[in-house]
C-alpha positions in Angstrom: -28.2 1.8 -3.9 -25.5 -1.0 -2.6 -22.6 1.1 -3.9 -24.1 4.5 -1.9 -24.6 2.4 1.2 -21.2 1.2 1.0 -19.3 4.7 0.0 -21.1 5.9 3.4 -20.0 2.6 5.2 -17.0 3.5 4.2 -16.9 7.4 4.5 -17.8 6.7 8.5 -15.2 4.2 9.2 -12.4 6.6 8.0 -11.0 9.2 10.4 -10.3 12.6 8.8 -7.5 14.6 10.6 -7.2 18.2 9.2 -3.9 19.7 9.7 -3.7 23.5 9.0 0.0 25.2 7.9 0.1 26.6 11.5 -0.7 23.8 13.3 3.1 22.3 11.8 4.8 25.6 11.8 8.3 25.3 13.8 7.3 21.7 14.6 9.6 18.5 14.0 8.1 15.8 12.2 9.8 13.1 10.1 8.6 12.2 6.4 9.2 8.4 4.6 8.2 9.0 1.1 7.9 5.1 -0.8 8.1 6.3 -4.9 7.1 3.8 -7.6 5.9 4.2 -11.2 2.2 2.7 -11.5 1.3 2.2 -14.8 3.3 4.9 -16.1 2.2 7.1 -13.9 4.7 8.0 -10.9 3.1 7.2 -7.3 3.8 8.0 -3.6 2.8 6.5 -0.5 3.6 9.5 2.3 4.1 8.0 5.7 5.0 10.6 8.5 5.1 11.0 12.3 3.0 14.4 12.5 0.4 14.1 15.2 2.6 10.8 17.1 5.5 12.4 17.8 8.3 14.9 17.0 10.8 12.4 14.9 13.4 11.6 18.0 16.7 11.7 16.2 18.0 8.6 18.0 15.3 6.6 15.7 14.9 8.8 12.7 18.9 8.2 12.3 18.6 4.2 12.1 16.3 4.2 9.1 18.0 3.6 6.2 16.9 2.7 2.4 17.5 -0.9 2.9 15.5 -1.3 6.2 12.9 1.3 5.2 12.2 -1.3 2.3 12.0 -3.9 4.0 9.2 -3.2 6.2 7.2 -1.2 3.8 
């Protein structure tokens, strides 16, 4: 019973945000993809700017490996 109560717990804390394939049609977005292999298994953590705000290019163009890395 603990582990149900906590999967709702859980379940209401987390905000779901669904994004249809027109809602990002013709819309700019930037995309940080962090790859690492897990166990033998190959993993990514997708971070992107879809929803906050359309990727200015002034900021998108200072990201770089190094820095990305960094602050991951």
């Amino acid at each position: 019973m603990f582990g149900a109560r906590r999967l709702v717990l859980l379940a209401a804390a987390t905000i779901i945000a669904i994004t249809t394939a027109i809602d990002v049609k013709n819309k700019r977005y930037c995309q940080v993809l962090f790859v690492r292999n897990l166990n033998g298994s190959t993993v990514a953590d997708v971070y992107n700017t879809f929803g906050l705000n359309d990727c200015p290019a002034p900021i998108w163009s200072t990201i770089t490996p190094a820095n990305a890395k960094d602050n991951s």
